[in-house]
Residue frames as qw, qx, qy, qz and C-alpha x, y, z in Angstrom:
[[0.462, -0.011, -0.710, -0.532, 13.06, 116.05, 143.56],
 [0.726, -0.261, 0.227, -0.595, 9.89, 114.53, 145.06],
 [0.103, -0.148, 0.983, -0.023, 10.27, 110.97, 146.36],
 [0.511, 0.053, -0.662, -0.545, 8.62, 108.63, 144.36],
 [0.490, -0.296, 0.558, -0.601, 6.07, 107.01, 146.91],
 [0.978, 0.088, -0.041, -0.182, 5.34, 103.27, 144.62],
 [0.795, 0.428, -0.343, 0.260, 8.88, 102.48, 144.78],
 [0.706, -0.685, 0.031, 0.174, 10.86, 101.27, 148.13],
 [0.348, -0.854, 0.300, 0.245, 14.17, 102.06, 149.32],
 [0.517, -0.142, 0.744, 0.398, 15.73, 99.45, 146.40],
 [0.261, 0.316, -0.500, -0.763, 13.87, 101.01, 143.65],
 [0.080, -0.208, -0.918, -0.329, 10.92, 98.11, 143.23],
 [0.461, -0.414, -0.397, -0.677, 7.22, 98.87, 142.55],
 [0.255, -0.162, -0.808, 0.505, 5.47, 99.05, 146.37],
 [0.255, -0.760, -0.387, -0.456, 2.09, 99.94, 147.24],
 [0.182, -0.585, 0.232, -0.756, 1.67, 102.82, 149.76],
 [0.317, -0.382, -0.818, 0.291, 1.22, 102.00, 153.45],
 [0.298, -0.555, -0.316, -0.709, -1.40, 103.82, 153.93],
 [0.638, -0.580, -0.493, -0.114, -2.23, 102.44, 157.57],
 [0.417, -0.345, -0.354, 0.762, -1.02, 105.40, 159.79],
 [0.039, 0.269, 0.382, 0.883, -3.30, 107.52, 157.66],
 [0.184, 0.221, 0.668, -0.686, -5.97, 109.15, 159.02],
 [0.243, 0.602, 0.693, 0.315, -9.75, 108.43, 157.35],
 [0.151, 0.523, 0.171, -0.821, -11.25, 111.24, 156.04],
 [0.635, 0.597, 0.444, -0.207, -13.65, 111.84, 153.42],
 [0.368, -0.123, 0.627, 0.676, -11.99, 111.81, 149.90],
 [0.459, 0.758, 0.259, -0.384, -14.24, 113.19, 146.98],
 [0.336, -0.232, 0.635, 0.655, -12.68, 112.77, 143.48],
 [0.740, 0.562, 0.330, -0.168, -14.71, 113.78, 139.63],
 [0.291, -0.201, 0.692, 0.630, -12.96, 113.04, 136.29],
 [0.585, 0.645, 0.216, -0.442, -14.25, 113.92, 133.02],
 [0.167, -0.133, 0.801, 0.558, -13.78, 112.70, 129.11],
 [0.448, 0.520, 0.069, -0.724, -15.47, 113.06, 126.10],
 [0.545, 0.173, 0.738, 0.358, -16.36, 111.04, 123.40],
 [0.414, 0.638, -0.066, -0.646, -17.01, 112.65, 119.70],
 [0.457, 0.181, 0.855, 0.165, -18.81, 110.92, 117.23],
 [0.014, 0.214, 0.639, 0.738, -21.12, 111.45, 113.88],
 [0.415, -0.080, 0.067, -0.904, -24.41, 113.20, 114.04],
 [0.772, -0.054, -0.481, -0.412, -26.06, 110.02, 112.95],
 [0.647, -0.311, -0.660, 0.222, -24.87, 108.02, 116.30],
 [0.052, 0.007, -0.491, 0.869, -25.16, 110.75, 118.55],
 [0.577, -0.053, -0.235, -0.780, -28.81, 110.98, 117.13],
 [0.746, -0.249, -0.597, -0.161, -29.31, 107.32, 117.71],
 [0.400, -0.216, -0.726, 0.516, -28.20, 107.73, 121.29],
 [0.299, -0.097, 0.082, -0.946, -30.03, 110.95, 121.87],
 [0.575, 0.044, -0.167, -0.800, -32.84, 108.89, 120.90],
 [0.690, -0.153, 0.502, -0.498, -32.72, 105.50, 122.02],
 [0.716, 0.542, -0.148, -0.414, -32.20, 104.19, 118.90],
 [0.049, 0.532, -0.845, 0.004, -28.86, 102.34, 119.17],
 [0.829, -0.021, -0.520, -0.203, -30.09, 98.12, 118.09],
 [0.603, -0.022, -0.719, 0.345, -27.59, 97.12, 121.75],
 [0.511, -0.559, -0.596, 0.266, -29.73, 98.97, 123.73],
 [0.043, -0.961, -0.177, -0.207, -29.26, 102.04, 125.92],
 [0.703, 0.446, -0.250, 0.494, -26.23, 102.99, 125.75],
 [0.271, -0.661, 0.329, -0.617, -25.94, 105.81, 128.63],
 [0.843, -0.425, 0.037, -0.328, -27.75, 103.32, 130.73],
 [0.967, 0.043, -0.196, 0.159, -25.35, 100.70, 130.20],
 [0.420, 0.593, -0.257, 0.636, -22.20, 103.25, 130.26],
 [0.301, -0.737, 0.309, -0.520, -23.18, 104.46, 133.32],
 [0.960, -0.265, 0.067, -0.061, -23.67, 100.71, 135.12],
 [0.754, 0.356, -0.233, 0.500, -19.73, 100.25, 133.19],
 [0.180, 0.709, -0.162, 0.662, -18.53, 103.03, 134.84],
 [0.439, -0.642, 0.312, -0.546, -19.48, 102.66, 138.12],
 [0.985, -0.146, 0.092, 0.002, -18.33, 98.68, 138.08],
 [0.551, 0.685, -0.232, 0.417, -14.91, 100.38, 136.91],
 [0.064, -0.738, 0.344, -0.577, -14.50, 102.15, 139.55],
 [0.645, -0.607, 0.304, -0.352, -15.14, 99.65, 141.92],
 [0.919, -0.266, 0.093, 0.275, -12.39, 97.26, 140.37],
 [0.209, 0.901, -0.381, 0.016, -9.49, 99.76, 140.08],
 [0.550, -0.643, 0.532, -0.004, -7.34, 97.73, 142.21],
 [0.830, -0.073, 0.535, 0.143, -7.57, 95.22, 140.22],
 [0.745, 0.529, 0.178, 0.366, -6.68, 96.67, 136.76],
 [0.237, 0.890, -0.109, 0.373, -4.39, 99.17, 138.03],
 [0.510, 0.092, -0.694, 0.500, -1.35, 97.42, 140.16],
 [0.293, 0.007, -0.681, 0.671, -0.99, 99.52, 143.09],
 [0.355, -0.420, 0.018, -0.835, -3.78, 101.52, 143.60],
 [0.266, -0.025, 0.814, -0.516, -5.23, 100.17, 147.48],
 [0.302, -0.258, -0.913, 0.095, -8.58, 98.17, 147.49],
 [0.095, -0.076, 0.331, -0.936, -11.01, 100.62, 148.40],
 [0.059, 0.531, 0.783, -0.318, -14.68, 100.53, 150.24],
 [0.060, 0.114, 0.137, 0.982, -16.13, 103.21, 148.20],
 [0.215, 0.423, 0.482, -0.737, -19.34, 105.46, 149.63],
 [0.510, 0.756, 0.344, -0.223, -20.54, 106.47, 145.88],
 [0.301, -0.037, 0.582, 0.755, -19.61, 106.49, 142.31],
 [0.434, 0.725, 0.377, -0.378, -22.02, 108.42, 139.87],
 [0.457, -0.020, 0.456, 0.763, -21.65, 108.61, 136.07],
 [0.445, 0.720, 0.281, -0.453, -23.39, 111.44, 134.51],
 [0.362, 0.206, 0.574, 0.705, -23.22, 112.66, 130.47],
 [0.169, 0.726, 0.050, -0.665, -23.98, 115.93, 129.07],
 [0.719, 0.485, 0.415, 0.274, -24.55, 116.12, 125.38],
 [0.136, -0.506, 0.159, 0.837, -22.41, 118.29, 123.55],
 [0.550, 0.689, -0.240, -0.407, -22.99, 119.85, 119.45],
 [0.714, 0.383, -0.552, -0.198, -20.68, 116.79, 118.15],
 [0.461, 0.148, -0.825, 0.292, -20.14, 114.02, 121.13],
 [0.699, -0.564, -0.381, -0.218, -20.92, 113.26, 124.53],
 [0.008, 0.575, -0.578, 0.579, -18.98, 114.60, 127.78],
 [0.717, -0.450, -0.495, 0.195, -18.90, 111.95, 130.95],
 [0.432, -0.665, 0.209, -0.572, -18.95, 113.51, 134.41],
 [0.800, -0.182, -0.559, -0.121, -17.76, 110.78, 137.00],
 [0.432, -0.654, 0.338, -0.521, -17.38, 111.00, 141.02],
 [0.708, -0.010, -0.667, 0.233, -16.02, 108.89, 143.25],
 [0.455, -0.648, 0.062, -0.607, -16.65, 109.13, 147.28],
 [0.735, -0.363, -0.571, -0.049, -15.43, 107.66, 150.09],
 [0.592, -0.762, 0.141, -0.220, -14.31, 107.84, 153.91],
 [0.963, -0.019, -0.110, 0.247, -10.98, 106.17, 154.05],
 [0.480, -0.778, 0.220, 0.341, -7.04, 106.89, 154.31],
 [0.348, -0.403, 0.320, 0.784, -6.54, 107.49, 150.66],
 [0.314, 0.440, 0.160, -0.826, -7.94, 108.80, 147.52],
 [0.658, 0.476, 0.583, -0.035, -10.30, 108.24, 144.57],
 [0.310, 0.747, -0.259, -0.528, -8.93, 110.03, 142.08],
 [0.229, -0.041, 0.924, 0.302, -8.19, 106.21, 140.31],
 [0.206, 0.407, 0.864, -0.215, -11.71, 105.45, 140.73],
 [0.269, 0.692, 0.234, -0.628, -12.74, 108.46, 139.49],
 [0.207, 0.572, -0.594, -0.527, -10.53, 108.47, 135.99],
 [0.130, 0.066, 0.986, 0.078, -11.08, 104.30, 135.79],
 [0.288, 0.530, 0.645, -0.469, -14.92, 105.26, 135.90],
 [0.370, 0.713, 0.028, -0.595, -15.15, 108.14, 133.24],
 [0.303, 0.431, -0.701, -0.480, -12.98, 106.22, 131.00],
 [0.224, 0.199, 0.946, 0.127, -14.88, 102.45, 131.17],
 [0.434, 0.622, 0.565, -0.325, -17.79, 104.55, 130.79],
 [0.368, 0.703, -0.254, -0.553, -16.48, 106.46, 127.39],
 [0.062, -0.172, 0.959, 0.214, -15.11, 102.69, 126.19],
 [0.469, 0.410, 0.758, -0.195, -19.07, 101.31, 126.91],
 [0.408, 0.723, 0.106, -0.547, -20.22, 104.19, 124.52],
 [0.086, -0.466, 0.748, 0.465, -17.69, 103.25, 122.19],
 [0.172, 0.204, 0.950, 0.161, -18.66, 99.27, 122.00],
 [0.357, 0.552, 0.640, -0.397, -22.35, 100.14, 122.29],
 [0.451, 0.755, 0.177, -0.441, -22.33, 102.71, 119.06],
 [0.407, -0.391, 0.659, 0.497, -19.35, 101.13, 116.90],
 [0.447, 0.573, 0.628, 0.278, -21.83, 99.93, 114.21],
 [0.381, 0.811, 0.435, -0.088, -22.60, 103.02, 113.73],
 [0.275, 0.881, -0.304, 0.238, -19.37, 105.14, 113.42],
 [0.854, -0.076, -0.053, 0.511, -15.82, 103.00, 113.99],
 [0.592, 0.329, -0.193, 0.710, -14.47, 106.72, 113.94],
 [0.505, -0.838, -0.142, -0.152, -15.74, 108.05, 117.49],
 [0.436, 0.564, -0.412, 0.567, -12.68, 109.59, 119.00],
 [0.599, -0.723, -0.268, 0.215, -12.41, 109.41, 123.34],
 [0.443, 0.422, -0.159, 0.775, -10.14, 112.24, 124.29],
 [0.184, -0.636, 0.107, -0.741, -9.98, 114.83, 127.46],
 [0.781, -0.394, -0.484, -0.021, -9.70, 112.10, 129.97],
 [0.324, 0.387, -0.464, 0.728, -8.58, 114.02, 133.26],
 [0.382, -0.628, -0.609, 0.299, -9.39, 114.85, 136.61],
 [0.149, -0.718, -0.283, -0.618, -11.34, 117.76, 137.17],
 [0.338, -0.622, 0.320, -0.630, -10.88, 118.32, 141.11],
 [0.733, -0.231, -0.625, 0.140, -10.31, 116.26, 144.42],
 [0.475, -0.716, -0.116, -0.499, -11.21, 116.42, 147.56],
 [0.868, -0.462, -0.057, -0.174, -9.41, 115.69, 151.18],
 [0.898, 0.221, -0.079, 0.371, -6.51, 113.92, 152.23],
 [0.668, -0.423, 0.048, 0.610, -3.06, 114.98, 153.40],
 [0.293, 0.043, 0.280, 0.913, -2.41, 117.00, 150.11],
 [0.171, 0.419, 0.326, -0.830, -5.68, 118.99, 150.50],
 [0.565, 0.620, 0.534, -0.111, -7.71, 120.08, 147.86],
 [0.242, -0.185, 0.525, 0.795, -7.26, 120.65, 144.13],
 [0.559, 0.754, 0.325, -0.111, -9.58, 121.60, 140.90],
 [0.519, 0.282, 0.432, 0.681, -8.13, 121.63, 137.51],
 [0.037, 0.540, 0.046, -0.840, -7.87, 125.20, 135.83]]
């Protein structure tokens, strides 16, 4: 069995030392979807939403997510991140987030990345609730990372 690496030699919650790691560029994207009624996907398509622009805002959420993982996710390290980007792709009944995380350091973003796609499917939420309280978020995962000791990965 793989040793659990948050949890010291007595079994209590410990963040990683990380500081014999060597930097190296890290590269993390996560992805989730939101699906919602024709009539609020229309109003976001279109600007229409009464709190504004919803993407716009989602994205700004998203990319202030990412930069406080540490803080809503115990252990995860404090990181200097290089770039966060949220994108969105419309689909036929919702809205797919895209989110990246980037930096140079001595571990990875794959928090930052998942913290990012999901504040930004939560913004969409708040922002279009009036219009449909039954908008479902679902498919939150990571989609590929980059770097690091354990090399690279991409979801299948």
């Amino acid at each position: 069995m793989t040793k659990l690496t948050h949890l010291d030699a007595a079994g209590n919650a410990a963040m990683v030392d990380i500081s014999a790691k060597d930097a190296t560029v890290r590269e993390a994207v996560a992805e989730g979807r939101i699906t919602m009624s024709a009539e609020a996907l229309a109003a976001i398509r279109e600007g229409a939403v009464k709190k504004g622009d919803v993407l716009a805002t989602a994205r700004i959420a998203g990319i202030m997510a990412a930069k406080k993982t540490s803080e809503l996710i115990p252990l995860c390290h404090p990181l200097a991140l290089s770039k966060v980007a949220v994108d969105f792709e419309f689909e036929a009944d919702g809205i797919r987030v895209i989110a990246l995380a980037r930096l140079t350091g001595q571990t990875g973003v794959e928090m930052e990345a998942l913290t990012a796609a999901s504040v930004a499917l939560l913004t969409i939420y708040d922002m279009a609730k009036a219009l449909d309280k039954g908008m479902v978020i679902s498919g939150v995962r990571l989609l590929s990372k980059y770097g690091g000791k354990s090399g690279d990965w991409r979801a299948e």
